[in-house]
Structures are given as C-alpha cells and as structure tokens.
TIFI-859344 format. One record per residue (C-alpha): residue number from 1; residue in one letter; chain; x, y, z. Coordinates in Angstrom, 3 decimals, always signed. Example, Ala and Ser with C-alpha at 12.3 -4.5 7.8 and 13.67 -1.06 7.14 Angstrom:
BEGIN
REC     k   r   c       east      north         up
REC     1   A   A    +12.300     -4.500     +7.800
REC     2   S   A    +13.670     -1.060     +7.140
# end
This chain:
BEGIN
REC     k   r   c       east      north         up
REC     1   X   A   +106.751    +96.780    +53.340
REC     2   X   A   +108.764    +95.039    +50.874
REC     3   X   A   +107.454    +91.712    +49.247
REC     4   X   A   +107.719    +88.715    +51.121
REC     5   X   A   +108.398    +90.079    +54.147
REC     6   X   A   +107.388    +89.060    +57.679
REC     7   X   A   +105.017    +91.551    +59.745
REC     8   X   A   +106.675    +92.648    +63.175
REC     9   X   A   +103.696    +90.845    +64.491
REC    10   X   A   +104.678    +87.661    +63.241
REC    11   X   A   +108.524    +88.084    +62.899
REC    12   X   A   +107.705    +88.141    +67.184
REC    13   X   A   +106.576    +84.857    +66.760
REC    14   X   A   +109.905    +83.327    +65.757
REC    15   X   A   +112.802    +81.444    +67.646
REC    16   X   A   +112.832    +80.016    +71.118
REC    17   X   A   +110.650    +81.228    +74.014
REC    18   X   A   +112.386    +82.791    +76.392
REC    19   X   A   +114.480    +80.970    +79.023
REC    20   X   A   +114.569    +82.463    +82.441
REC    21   X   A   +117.546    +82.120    +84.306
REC    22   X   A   +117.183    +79.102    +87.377
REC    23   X   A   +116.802    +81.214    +90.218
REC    24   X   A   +114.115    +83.148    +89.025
REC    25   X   A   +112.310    +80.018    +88.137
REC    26   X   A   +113.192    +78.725    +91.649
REC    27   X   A   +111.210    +81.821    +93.131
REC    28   X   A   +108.345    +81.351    +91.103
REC    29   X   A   +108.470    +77.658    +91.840
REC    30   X   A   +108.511    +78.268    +95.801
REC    31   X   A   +105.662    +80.769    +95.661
REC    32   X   A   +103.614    +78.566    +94.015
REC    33   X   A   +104.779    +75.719    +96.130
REC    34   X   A   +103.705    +77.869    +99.177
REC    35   X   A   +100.570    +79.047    +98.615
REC    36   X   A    +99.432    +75.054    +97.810
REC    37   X   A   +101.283    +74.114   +101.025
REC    38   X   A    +99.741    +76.530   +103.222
REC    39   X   A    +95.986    +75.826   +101.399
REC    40   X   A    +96.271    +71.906   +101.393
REC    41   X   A    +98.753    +70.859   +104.142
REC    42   X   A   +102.273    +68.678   +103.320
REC    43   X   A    +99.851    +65.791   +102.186
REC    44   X   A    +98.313    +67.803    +99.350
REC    45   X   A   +101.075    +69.455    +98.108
REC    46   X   A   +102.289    +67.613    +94.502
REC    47   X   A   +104.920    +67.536    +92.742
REC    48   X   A   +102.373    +67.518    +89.421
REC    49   X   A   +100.302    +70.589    +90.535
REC    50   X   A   +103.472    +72.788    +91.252
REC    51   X   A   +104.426    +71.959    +87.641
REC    52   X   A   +101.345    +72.663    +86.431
REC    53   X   A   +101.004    +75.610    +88.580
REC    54   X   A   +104.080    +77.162    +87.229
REC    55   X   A   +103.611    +76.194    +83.668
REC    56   X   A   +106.386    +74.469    +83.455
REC    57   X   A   +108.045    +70.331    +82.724
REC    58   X   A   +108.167    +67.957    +85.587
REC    59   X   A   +111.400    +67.360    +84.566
REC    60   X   A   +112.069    +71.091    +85.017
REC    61   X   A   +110.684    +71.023    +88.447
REC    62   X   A   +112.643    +67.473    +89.791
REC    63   X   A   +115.616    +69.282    +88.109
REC    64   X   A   +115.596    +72.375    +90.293
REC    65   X   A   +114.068    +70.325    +93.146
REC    66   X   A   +114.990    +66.712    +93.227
REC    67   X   A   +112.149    +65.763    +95.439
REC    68   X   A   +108.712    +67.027    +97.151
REC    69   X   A   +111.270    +67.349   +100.718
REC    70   X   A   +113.652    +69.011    +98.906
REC    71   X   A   +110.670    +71.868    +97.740
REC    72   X   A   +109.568    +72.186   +101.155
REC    73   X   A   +112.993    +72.875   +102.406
REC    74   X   A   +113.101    +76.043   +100.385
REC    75   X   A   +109.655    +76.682   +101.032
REC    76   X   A   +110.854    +76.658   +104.849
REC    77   X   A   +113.856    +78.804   +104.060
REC    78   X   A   +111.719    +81.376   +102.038
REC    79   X   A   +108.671    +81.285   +105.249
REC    80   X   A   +112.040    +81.890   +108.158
REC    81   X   A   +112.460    +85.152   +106.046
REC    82   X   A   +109.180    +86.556   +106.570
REC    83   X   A   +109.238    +85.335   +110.463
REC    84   X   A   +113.031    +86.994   +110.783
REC    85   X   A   +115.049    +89.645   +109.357
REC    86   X   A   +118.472    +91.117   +111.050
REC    87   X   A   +120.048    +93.562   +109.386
REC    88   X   A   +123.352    +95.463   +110.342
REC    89   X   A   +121.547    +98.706   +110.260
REC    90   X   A   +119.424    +97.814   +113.231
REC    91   X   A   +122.186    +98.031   +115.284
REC    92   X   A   +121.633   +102.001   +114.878
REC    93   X   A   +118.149   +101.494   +116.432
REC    94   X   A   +116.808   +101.790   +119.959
REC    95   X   A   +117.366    +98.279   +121.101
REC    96   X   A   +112.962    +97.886   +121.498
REC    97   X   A   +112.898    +98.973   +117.626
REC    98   X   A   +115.072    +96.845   +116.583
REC    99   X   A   +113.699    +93.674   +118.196
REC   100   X   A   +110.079    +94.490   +116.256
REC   101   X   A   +112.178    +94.803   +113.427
REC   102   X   A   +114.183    +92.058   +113.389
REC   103   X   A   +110.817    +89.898   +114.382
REC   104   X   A   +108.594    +91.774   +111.367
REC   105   X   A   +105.951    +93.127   +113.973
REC   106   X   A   +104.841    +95.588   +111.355
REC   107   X   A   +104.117    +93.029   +108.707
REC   108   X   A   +101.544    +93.634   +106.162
REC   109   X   A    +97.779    +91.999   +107.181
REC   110   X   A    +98.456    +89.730   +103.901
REC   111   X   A   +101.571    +88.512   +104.563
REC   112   X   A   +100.422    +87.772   +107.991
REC   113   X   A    +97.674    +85.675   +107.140
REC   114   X   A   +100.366    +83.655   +105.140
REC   115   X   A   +102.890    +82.754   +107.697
REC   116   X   A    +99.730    +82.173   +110.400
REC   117   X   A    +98.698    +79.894   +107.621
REC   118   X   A   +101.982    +77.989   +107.440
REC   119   X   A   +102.329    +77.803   +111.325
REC   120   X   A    +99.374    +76.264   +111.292
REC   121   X   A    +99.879    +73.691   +108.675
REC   122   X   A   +103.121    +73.062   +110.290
REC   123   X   A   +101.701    +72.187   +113.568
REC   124   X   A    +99.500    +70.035   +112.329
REC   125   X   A   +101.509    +67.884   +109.696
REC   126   X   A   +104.563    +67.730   +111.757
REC   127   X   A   +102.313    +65.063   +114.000
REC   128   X   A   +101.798    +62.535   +110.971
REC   129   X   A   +105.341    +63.560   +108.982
REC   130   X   A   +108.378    +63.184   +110.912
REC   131   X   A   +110.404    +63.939   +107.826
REC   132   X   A   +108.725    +67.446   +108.145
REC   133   X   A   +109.212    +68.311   +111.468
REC   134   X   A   +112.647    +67.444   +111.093
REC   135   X   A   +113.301    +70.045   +108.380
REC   136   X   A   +111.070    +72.529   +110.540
REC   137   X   A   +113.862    +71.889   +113.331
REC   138   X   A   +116.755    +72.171   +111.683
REC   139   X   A   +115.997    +74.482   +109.019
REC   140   X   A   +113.467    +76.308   +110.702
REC   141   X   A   +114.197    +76.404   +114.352
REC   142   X   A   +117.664    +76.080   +114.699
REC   143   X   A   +118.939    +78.093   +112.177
REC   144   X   A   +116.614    +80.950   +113.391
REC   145   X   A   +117.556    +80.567   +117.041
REC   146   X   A   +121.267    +80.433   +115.971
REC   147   X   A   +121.124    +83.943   +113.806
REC   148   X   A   +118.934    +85.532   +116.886
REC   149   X   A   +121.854    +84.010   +119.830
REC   150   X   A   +124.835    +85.484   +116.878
REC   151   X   A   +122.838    +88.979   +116.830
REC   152   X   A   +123.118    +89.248   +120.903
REC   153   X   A   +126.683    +88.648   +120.616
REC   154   X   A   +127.379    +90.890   +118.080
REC   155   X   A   +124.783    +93.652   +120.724
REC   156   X   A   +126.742    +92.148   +123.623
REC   157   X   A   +130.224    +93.430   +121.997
REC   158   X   A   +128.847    +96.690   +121.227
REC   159   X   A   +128.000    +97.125   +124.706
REC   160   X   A   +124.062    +97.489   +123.658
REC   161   X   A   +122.699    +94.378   +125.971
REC   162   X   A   +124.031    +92.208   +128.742
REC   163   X   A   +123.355    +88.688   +129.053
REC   164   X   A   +124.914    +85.741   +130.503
REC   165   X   A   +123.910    +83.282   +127.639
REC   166   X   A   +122.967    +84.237   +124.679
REC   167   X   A   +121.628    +80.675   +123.560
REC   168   X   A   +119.040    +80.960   +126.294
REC   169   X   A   +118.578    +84.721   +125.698
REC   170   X   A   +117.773    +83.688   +122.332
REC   171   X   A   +115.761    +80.750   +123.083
REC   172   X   A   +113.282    +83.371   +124.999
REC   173   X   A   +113.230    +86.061   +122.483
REC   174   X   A   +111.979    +82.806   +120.205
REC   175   X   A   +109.038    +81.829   +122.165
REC   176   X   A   +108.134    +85.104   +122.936
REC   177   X   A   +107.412    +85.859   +119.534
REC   178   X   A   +106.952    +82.643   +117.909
REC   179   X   A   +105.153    +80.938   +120.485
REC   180   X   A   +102.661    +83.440   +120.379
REC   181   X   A   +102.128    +83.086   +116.498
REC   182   X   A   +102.018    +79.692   +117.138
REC   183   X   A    +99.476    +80.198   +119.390
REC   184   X   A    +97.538    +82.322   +117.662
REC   185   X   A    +97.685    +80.060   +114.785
REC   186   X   A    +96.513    +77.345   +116.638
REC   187   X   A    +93.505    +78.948   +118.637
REC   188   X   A    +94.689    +78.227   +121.754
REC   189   X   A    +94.865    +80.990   +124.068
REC   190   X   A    +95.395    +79.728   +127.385
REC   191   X   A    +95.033    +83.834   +128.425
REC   192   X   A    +92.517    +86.479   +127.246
REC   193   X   A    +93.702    +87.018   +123.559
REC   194   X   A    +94.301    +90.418   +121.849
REC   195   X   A    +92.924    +91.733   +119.023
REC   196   X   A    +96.070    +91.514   +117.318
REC   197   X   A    +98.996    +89.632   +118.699
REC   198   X   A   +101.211    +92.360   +117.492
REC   199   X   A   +100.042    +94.573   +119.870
REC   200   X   A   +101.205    +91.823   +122.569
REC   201   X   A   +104.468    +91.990   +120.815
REC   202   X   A   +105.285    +95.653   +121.335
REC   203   X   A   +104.845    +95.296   +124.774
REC   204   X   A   +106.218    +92.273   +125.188
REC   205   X   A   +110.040    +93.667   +123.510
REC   206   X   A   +109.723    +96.843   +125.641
REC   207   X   A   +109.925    +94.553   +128.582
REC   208   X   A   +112.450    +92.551   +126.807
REC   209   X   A   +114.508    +95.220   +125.650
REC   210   X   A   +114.648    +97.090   +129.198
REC   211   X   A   +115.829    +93.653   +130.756
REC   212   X   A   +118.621    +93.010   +128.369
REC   213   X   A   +119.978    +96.790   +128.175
REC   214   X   A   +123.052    +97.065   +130.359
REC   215   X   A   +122.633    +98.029   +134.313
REC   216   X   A   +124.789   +101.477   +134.126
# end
C-alpha cells in the first residue's frame, strides 16, 4: 500500500449513500405502512412512525405520499393483489382451477393471517372513518368486482361460461369468496364454521364453476 493512501475499508466510506430509485422506496414504504395498519387500525397508523419505520425523511415520505389517505390508498391497492390475481394463462385452466386461482385459495398460512388481519381492521374502522370506507369502495370493491365481471366476458367470448350478466355473476363470485373472509375475519359464523375457510372455497367454485360452464 502506497503512502497516504486510503484502505478499501475506508475508501467504502466515501461519497453519497446510496439512493434507491422511488418505486422501490414506495414498496418498502407500503409494507411498512401495512403491517402498522393491520396491527393498530387506520387511527394508529402515522405518518411519523412509517418514516421512522422505513428509515427515512418525513419529507421523503409526504413526497412519495402526500398524505396519510393517500398511503392507505396504495396500501389498499397492494392488499386487492393478495385477495385477486387474473392472469391470461388461467384461461388454459379447468374453469374450477382457475377460479381458486384467480381468488388465491392456496395462499400461504402467513399471508393469510395478513389479509384476515386487514379485513378485519377494515370492518371495523370503516364505521368511525368514512374517508376509509370510501377508498375501500372504490379502490377496493369496485375495481375488484369490475376486473372479476371483465374476466367473465373475456370466458363468455371464449365460449368457457354462460351468463346473462356478468356484473351480477361477478357480484356473486365476490361474496362468495370475500364474504366469507370477511366473515371469518369477523367471527361471525352464522353456520357451523370450517377449519379452514379454504376448504369451503373449493367446494364452493366447484359448484360455481359447474353452474357457469355452458349447457351443451
């Protein structure tokens, strides 16, 4: 090592920390964002915990996310992809496989404790923030039943289902499944409850799945 000069330890040391690019930092900030939200309800989410959460500036945090609503937006986009998931190459699938598909039956045990745990906080908070259940509706709700009534048009035109509406159509295939995570997230079973709800849900889409295919 010549004189004066740096070890590669500390020449490491030198310049600017790494920046990483927005949407990265936008996934880490909705992960975070999530697991507080799911642990301590809409109320007890901050603004000032995410930041500190995530290690990074407020005014990093209001950049990316102007406001606490606008978080929980994304947070509500991020949670409709672990409740839905349509892919083209379902349409290869036997019309009951693609429905558990498409509805994440075979989701991991953690990352079905997570959405039960934002059902559950949704249900409750929803009551006391209208601003909330607003952005569950629209972003949540609607956009979900929309994408599910679009994917029985697109099986209607390939001559895999028949149904007269597929807003309605879609409407059932919502409650089916989401009314019984709701359910289950709420602890209130009106019927005998199954060990696992997913077990309901198999059966339940092999019903569905006969009733929709076409009458040859």
């Amino acid at each position: 090592m010549t004189l004066g000069a740096l070890p590669p330890s500390s020449a490491k040391l030198r310049g600017r920390p790494k920046v990483i690019p927005d949407d990265q930092q936008k996934e880490r900030i909705v992960a975070q964002a999530f697991d507080l939200f799911c642990d301590r309800g809409y109320s007890g989410m901050n603004m000032d915990e995410v930041a500190a959460r995530c290690r990074i500036s407020k005014k990093t945090l209001y950049r990316l996310f102007p406001s606490k609503l606008e978080l929980t937006g994304a947070i509500v986009d991020a949670h409709r992809q672990s409740m839905i998931d349509i892919r083209p190459e379902w349409d290869r699938l036997p019309l009951v496989e693609a429905l558990q598909h498409m509805f994440r039956v075979d989701i991991d045990e953690e990352a079905d404790r997570a959405r039960t745990a934002f059902v559950r906080v949704v249900m409750v908070d929803s009551v006391a923030f209208p601003e909330l259940r607003s952005l569950v509706e629209t972003r949540g709700r609607d956009s979900t039943h929309a994408m599910i009534a679009d994917w029985l048009k697109r099986q209607q035109a390939l001559g895999r289902v028949d149904v007269e509406d597929a807003a309605v159509s879609a409407r059932v295939l919502l409650d089916v499944a989401f009314g019984t995570l709701a359910a289950a997230a709420g602890h209130r079973w009106e019927w005998p409850a199954f060990p696992d709800w997913r077990v309901y849900l198999r059966r339940a889409f092999t019903l569905i799945a006969k009733g929709l295919e076409p009458r040859s």
